[in-house]
PDB file as gemmi writes it, atoms N, CA and C in Angstrom:
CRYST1    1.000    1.000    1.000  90.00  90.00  90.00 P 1                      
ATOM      1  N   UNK A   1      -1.928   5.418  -1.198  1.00  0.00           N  
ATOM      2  CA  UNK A   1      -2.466   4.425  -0.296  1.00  0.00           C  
ATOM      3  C   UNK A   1      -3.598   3.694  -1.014  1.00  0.00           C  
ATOM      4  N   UNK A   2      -3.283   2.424  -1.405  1.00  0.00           N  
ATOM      5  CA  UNK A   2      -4.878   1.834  -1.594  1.00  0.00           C  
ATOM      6  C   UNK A   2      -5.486   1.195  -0.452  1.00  0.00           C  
ATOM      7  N   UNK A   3      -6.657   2.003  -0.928  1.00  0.00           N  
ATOM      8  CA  UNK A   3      -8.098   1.606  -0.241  1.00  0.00           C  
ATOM      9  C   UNK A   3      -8.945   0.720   0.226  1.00  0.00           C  
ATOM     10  N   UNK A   4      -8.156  -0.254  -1.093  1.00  0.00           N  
ATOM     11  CA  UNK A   4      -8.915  -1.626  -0.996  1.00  0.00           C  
ATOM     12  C   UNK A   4      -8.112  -2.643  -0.698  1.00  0.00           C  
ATOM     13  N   UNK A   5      -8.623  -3.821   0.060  1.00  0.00           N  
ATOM     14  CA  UNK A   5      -7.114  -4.644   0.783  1.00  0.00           C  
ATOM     15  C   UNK A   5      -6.991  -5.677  -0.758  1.00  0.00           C  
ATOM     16  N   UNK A   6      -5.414  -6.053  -0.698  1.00  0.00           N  
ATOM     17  CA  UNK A   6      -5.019  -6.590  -1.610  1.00  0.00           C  
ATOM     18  C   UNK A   6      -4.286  -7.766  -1.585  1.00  0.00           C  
ATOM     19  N   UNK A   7      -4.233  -8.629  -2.586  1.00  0.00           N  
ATOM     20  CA  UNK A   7      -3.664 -10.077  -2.580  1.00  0.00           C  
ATOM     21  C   UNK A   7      -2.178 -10.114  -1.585  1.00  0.00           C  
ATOM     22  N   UNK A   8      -2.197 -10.583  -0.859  1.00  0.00           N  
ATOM     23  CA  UNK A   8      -0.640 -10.691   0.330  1.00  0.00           C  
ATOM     24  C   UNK A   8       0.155 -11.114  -0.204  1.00  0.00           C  
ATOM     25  N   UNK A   9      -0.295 -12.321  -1.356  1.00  0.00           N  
ATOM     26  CA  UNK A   9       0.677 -13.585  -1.872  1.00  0.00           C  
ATOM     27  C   UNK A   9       1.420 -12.342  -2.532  1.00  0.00           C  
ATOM     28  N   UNK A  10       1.550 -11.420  -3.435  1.00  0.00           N  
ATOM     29  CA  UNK A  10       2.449 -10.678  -3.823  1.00  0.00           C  
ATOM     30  C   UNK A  10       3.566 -10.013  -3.212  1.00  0.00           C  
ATOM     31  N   UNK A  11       4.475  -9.918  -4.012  1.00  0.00           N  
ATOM     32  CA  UNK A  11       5.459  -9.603  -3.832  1.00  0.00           C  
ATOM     33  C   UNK A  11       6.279  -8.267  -3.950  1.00  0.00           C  
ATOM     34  N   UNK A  12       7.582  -7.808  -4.173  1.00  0.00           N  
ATOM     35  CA  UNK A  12       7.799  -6.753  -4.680  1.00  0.00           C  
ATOM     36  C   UNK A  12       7.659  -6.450  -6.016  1.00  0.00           C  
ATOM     37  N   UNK A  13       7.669  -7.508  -7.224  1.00  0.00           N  
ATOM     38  CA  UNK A  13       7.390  -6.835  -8.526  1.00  0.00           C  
ATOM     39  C   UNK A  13       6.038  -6.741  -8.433  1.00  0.00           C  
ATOM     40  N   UNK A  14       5.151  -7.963  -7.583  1.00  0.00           N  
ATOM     41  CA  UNK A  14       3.701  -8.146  -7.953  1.00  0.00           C  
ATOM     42  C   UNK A  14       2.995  -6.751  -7.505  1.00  0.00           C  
ATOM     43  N   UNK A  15       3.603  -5.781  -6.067  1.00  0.00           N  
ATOM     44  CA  UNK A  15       2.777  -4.910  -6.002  1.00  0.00           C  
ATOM     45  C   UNK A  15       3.260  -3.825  -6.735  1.00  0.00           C  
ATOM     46  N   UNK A  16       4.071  -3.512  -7.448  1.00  0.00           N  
ATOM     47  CA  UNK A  16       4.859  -2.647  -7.979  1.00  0.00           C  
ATOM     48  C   UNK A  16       4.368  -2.739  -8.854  1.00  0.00           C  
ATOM     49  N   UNK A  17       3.509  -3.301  -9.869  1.00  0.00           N  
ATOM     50  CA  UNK A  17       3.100  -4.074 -11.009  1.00  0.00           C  
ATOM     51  C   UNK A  17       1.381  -3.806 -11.007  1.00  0.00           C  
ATOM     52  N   UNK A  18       1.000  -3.766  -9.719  1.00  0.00           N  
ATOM     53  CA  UNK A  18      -0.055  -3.290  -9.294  1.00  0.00           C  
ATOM     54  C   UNK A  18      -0.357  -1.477  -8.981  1.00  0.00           C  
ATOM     55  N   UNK A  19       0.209  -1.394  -8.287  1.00  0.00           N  
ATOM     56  CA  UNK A  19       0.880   0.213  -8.361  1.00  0.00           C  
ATOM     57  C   UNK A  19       0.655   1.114  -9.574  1.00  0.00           C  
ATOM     58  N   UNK A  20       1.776   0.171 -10.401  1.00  0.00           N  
ATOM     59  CA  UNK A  20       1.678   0.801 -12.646  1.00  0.00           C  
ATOM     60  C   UNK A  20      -0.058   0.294 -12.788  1.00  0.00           C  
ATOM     61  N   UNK A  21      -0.703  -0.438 -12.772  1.00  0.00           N  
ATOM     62  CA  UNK A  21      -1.818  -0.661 -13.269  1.00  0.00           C  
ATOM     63  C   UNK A  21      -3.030  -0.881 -12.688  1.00  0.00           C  
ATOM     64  N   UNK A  22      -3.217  -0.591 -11.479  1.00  0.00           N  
ATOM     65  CA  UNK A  22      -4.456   0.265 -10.840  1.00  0.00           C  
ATOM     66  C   UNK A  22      -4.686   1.275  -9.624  1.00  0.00           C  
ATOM     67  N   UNK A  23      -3.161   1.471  -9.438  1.00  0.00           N  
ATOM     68  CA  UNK A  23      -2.871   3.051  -8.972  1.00  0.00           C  
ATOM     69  C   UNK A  23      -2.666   4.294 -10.251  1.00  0.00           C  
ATOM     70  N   UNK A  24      -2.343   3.462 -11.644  1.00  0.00           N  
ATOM     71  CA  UNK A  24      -1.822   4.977 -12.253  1.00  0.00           C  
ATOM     72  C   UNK A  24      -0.306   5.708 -11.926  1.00  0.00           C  
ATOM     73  N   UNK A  25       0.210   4.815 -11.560  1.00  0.00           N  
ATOM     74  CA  UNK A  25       1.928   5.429 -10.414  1.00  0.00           C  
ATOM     75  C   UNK A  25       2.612   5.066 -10.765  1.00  0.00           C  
ATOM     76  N   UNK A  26       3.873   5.947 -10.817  1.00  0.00           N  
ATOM     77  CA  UNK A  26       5.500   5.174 -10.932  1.00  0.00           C  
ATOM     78  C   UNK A  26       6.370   4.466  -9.882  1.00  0.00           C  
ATOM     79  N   UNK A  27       6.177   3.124  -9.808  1.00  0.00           N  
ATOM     80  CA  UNK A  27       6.470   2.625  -8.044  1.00  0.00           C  
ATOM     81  C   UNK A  27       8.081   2.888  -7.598  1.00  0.00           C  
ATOM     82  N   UNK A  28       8.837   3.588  -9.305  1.00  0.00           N  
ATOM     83  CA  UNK A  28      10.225   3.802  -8.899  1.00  0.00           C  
ATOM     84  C   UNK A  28      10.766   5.144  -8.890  1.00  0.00           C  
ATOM     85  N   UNK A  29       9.914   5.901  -8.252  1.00  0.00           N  
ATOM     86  CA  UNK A  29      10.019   7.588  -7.549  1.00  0.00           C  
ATOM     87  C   UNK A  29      10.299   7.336  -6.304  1.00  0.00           C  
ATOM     88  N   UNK A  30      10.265   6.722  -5.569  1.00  0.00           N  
ATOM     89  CA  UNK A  30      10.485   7.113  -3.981  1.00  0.00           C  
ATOM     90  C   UNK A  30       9.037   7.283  -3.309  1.00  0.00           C  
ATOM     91  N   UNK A  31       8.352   7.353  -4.187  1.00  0.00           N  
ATOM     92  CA  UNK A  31       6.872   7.536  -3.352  1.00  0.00           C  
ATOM     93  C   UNK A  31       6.715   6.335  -2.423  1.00  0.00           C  
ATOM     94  N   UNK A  32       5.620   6.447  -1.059  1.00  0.00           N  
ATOM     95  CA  UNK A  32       5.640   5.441  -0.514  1.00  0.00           C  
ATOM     96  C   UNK A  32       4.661   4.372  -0.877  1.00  0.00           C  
ATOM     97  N   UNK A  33       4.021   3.092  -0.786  1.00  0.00           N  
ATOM     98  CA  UNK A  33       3.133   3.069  -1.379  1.00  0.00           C  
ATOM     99  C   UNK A  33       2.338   2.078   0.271  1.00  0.00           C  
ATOM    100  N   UNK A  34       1.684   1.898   0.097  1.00  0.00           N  
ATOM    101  CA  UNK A  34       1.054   1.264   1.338  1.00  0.00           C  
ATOM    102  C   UNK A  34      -0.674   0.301   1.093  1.00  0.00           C  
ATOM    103  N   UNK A  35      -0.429  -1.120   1.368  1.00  0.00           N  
ATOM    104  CA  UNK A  35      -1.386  -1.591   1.224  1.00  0.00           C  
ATOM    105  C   UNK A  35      -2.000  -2.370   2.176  1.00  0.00           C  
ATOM    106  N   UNK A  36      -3.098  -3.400   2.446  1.00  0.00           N  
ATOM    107  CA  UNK A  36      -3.583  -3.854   3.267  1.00  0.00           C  
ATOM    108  C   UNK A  36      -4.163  -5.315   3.376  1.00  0.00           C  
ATOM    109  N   UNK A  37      -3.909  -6.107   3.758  1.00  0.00           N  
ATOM    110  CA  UNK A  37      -4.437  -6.874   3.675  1.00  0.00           C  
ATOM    111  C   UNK A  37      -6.296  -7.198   4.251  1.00  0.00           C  
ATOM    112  N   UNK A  38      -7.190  -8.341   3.525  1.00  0.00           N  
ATOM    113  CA  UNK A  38      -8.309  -8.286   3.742  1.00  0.00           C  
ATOM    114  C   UNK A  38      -8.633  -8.285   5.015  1.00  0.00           C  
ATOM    115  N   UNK A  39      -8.091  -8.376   6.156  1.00  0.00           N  
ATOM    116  CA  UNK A  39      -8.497  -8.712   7.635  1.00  0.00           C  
ATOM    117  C   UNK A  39      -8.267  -7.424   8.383  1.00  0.00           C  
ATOM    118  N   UNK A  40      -7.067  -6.798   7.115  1.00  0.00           N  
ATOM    119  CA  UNK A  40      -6.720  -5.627   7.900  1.00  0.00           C  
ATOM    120  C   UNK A  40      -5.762  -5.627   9.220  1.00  0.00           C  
ATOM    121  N   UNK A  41      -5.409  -6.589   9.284  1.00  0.00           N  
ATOM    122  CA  UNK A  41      -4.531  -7.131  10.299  1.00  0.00           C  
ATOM    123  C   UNK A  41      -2.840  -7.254  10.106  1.00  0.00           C  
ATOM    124  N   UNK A  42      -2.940  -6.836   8.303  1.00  0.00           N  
ATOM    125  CA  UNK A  42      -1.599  -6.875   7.800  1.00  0.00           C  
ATOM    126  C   UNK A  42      -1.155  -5.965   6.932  1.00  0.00           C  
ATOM    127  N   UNK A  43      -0.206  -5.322   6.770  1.00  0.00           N  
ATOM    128  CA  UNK A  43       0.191  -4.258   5.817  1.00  0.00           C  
ATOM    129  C   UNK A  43       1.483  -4.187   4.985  1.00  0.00           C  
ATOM    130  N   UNK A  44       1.816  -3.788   4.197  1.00  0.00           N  
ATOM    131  CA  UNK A  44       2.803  -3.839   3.466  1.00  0.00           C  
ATOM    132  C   UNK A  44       3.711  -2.535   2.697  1.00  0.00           C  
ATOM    133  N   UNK A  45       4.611  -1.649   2.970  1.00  0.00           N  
ATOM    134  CA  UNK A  45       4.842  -1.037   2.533  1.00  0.00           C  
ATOM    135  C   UNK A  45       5.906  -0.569   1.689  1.00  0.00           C  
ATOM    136  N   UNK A  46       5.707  -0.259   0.366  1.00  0.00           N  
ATOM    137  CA  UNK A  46       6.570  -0.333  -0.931  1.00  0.00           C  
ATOM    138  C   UNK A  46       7.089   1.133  -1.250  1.00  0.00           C  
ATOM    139  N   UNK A  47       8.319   0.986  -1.640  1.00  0.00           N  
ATOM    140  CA  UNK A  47       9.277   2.299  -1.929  1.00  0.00           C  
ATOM    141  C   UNK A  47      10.473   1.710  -2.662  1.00  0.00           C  
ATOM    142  N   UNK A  48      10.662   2.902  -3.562  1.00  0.00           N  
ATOM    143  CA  UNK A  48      12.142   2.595  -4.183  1.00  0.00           C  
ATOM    144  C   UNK A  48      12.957   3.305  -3.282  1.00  0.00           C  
ATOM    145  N   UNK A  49      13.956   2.998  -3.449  1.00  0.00           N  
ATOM    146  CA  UNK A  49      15.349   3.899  -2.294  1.00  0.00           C  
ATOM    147  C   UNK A  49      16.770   4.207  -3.273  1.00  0.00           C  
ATOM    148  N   UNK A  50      16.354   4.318  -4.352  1.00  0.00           N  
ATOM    149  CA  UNK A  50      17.403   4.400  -5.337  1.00  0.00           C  
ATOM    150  C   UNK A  50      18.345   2.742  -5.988  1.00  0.00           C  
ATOM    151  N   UNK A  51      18.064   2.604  -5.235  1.00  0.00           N  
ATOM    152  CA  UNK A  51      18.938   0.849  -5.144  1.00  0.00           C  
ATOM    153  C   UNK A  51      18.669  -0.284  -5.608  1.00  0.00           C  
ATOM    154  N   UNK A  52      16.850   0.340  -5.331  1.00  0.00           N  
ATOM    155  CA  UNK A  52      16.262  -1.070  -5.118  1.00  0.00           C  
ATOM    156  C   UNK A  52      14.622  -1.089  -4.667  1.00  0.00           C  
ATOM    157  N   UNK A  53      13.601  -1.853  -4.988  1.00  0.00           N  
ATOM    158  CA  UNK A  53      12.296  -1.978  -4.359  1.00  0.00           C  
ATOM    159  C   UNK A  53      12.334  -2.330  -2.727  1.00  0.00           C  
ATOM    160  N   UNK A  54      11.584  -1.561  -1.750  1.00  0.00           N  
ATOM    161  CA  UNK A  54      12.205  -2.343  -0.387  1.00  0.00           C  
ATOM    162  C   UNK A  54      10.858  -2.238  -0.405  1.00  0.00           C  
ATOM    163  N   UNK A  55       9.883  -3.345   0.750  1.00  0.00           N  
ATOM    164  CA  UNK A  55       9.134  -3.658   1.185  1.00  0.00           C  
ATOM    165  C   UNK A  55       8.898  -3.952   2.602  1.00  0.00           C  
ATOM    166  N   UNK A  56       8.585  -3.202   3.386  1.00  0.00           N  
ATOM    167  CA  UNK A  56       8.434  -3.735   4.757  1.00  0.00           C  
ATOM    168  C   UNK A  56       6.928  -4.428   5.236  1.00  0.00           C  
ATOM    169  N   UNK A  57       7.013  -5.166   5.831  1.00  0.00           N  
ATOM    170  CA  UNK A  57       5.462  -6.098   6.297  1.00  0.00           C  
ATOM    171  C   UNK A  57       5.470  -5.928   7.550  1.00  0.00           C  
ATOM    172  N   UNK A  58       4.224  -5.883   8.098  1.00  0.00           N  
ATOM    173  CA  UNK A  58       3.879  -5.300   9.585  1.00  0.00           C  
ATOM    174  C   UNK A  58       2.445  -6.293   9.852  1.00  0.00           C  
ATOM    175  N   UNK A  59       2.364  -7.498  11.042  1.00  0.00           N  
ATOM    176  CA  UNK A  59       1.188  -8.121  11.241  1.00  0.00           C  
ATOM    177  C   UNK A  59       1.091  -7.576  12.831  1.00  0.00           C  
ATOM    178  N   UNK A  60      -0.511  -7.296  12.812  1.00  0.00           N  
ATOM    179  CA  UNK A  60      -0.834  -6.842  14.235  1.00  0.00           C  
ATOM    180  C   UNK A  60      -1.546  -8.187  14.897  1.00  0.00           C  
ATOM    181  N   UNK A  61      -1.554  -8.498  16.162  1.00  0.00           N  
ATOM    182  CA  UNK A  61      -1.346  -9.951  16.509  1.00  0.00           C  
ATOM    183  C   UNK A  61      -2.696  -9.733  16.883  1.00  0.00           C  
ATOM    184  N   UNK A  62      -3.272  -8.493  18.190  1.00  0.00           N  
ATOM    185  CA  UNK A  62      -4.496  -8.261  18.433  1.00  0.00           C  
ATOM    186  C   UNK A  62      -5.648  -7.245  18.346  1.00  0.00           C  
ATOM    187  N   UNK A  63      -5.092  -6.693  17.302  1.00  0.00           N  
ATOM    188  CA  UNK A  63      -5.915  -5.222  16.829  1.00  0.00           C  
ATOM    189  C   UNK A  63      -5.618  -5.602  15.293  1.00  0.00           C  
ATOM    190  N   UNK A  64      -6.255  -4.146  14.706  1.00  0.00           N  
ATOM    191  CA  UNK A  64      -7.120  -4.171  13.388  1.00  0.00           C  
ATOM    192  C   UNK A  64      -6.440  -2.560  12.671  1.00  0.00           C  
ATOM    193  N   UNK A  65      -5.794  -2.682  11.668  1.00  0.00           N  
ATOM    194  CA  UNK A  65      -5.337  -1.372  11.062  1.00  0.00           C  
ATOM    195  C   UNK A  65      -6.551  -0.442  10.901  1.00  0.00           C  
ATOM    196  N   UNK A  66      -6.894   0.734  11.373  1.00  0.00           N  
ATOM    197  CA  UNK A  66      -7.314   1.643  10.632  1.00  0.00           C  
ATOM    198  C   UNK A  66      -7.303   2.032   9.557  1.00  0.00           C  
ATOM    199  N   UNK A  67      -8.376   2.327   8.719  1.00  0.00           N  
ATOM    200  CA  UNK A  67      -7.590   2.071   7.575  1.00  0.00           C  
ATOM    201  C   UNK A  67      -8.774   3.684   6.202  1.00  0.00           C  
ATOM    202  N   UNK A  68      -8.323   4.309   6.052  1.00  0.00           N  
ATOM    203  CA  UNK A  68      -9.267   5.349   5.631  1.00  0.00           C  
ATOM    204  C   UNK A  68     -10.477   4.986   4.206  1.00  0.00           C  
ATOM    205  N   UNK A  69     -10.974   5.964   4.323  1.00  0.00           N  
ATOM    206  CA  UNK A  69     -11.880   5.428   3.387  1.00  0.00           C  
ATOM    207  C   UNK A  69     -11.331   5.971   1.737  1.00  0.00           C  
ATOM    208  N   UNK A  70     -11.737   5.461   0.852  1.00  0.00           N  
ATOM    209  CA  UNK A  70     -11.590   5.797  -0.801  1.00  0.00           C  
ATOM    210  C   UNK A  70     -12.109   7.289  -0.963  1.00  0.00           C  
ATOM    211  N   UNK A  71     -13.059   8.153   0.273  1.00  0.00           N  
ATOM    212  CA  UNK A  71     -13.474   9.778  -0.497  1.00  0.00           C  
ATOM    213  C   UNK A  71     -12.204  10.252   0.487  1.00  0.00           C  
ATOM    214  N   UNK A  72     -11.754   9.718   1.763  1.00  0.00           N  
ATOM    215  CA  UNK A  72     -10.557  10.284   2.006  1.00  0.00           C  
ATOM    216  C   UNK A  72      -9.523  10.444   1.425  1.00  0.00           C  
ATOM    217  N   UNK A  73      -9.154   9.377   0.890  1.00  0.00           N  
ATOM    218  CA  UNK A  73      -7.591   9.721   0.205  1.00  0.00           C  
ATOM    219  C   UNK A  73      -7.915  10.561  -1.151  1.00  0.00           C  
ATOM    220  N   UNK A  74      -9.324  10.683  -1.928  1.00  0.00           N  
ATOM    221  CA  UNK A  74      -9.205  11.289  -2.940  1.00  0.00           C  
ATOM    222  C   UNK A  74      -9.207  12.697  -2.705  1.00  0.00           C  
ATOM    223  N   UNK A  75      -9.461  13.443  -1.797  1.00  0.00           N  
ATOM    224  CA  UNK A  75      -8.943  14.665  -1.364  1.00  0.00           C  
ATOM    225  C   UNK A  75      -7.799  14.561  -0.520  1.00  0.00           C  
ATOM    226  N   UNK A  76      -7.017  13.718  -1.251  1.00  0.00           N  
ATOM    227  CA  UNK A  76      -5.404  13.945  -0.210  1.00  0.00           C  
ATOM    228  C   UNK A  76      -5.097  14.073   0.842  1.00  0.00           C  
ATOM    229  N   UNK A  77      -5.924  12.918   1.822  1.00  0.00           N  
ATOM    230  CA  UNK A  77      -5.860  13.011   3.144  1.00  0.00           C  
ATOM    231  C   UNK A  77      -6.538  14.029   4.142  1.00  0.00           C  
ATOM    232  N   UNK A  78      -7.439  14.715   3.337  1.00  0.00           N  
ATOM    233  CA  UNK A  78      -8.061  15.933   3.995  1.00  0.00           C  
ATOM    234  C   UNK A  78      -9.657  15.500   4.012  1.00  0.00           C  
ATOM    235  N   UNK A  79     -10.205  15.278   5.737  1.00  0.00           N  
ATOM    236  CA  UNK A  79     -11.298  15.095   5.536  1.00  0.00           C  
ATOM    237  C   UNK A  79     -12.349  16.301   5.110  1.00  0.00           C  
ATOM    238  N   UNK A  80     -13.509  15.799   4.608  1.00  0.00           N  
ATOM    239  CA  UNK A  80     -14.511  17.087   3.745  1.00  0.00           C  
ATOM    240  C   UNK A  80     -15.913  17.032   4.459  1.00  0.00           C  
TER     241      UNK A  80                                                      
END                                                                             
């Protein structure tokens, strides 16, 4: 999951591309990958499925994603 919200204009290579070079990740494992846009109002989520990069996009019309903080996810979803 990144932490920090990220450029929308991208695409499937652009976040996949992002993923390899400031996640550290292989975006073609099946892992999920999940990002955010700056308002937080928009999200995007990236996976290989064997086939292919799929991307699903999700805009919330009157609420605001939750969205965790950077010491959360570095203990793997476990708050400390």
């Amino acid at each position: 999951m990144a932490t920090k919200p990220v450029d929308f204009r991208k695409g499937h290579d652009g976040l996949a591309a992002l993923v390899q070079s400031a996640l550290a990740e292989d975006p073609f494992t099946g892992t999920v990958f999940v990002f955010r846009s700056k308002r937080a109002d928009r999200m995007k989520i990236l996976f290989w499925d064997d086939s292919g990069l799929v991307m699903a996009y999700k805009r919330l019309e009157e609420s605001r994603f939750t969205w965790p903080t950077r010491e959360w996810t570095k203990h793997g979803g476990r708050h400390r």
